[in-house]
Structures are given as C-alpha cells and as structure tokens.
N, C-alpha and C positions, 0 to 999 in steps of 0.2 A: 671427501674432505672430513677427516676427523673434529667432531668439537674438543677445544679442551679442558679437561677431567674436571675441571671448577665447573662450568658450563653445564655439563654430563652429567652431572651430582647435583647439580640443583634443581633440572629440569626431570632428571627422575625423581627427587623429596617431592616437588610441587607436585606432579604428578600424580602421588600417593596421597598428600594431604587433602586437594582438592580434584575433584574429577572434573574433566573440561566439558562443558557443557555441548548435548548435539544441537546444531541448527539446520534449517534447511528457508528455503527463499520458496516464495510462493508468487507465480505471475498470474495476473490478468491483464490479458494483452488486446489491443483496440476491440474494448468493449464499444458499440454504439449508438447512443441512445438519442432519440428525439427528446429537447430541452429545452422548458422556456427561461431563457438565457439572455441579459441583455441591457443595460440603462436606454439604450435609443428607443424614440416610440416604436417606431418599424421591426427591432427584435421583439418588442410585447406583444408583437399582432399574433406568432405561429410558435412553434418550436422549430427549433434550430438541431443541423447535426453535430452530436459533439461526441470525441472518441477518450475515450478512459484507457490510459495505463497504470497499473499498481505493481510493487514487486513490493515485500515482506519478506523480511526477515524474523524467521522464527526461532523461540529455543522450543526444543522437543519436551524439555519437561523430565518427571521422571517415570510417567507412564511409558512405556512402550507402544510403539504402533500399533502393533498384534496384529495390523490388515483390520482396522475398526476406525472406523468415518470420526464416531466420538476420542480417538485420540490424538489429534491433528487440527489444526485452522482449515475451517471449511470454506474454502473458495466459492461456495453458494450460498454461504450466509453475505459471504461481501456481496457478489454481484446483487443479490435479492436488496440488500441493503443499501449498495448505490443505486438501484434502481426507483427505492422507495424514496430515498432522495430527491432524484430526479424529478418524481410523481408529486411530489407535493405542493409544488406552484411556481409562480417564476422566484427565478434568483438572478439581483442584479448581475453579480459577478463572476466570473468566473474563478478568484480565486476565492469565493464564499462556498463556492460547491465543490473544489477542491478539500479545502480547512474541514469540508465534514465529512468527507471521505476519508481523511484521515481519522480522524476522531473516532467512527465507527470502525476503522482497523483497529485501532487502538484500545478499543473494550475489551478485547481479548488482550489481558498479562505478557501472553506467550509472545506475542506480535511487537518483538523488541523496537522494531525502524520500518516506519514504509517511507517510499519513496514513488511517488505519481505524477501524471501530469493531466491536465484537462485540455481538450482544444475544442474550440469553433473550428469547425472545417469550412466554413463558406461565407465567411468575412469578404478577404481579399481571394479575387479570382487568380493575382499571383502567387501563393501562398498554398501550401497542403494544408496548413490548420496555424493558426494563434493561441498562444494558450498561456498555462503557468504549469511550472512545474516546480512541487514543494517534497520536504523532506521534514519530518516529524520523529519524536521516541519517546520511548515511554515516560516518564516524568521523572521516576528515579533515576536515569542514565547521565 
C-alpha cells in the first residue's frame, strides 16, 4: 500500500530534521528474593518469598553500544540494587518496595518507563503470588 505523496514528504522532512531515537527494553524476569515484607505480626517474624518483575524501556542515547557494558542500562546495577532494597529491613508494603524499585530504574536518564510488579508468593495457598504491579517515567515525559 502506497502512502500518499503529502504523507511520504512529511515523514521523510521529519525524518531529516530529527532522528528518531533507538530504544531497547530490558527484562528482569522472576527475580527471587527472601523479604521482610508484611503489616501482620506473623509476616515480621521471617522473611517471606517474593518474586520481582521489571521490563525498561530504554533510549540508547548517542553513544553507541561498541559491545561496552558502560554503554547500556546494566541489568546488575538493578538486581544489585533491588537486592539492597530488599536488605535493608522490613517493609510494610508491598507497594512501598515496588515505588523504590522503580525509583532506582529511574536514576538512570536513559530508563524512559519501567513497568514491575512485586508478589508474596505464599499468602494464599490458592494463589501463585499477590502482588502490585506499578508503571512509572521519567518526570519530564
């Protein structure tokens, strides 16, 4: 299917004016971390399993990859970083340890949107997991 010619000439000027930015999506897929997690007294007593997803949207920037760790969102500063999270002591809720999971994508520019979710795995024994799942961007967006 042809565009037409109005259509074809704007999308090439635009084109030439601005360059469209590259992006790329970055997963962490059922991270799982023992957390003290919980308002009830009985979740204060241990840590609890809870499983982390994230996916990021990134722009690339104007650096090029080059196959260099320093030009890309490192997928181990996050885990390291939800992990220190997790480490720090209890957290009432679950979407409190979410909101900084995001937050800490979020220090990186490049990290236009994450989108995550937290769950308790072992609430309800009907249930694979409870949880929240939030969507954040960067401030300017």
């Amino acid at each position: 299917m042809e565009l037409p010619l109005a259509l074809a000439t704007g999308l090439a000027s635009r084109s030439r004016t601005r360059p469209v930015p590259k992006t790329y999506r970055i997963h962490i897929k059922d991270l799982m971390l023992m957390v003290r997690i919980g308002v009830y007294d009985y979740e204060k007593q241990a840590p609890q399993r809870v499983r982390v997803n994230v996916a990021m949207d990134v722009v690339q920037g104007v650096t090029p990859f080059d196959d260099n760790i320093d030009n890309v969102v490192s997928y181990d500063v996050i885990v390291d970083g939800i992990k220190a999270l997790a480490a720090r002591g209890h957290i009432n809720l679950v979407e409190t340890f979410a909101d900084g999971i995001a937050d800490l994508c979020l220090v990186d520019p490049r990290v236009r949107t994450v989108r995550l979710t937290v769950e308790k795995l072992d609430v309800f024994p009907e249930t694979d997991g409870v949880g929240v799942e939030i969507e954040r961007h960067q401030p300017d967006l």
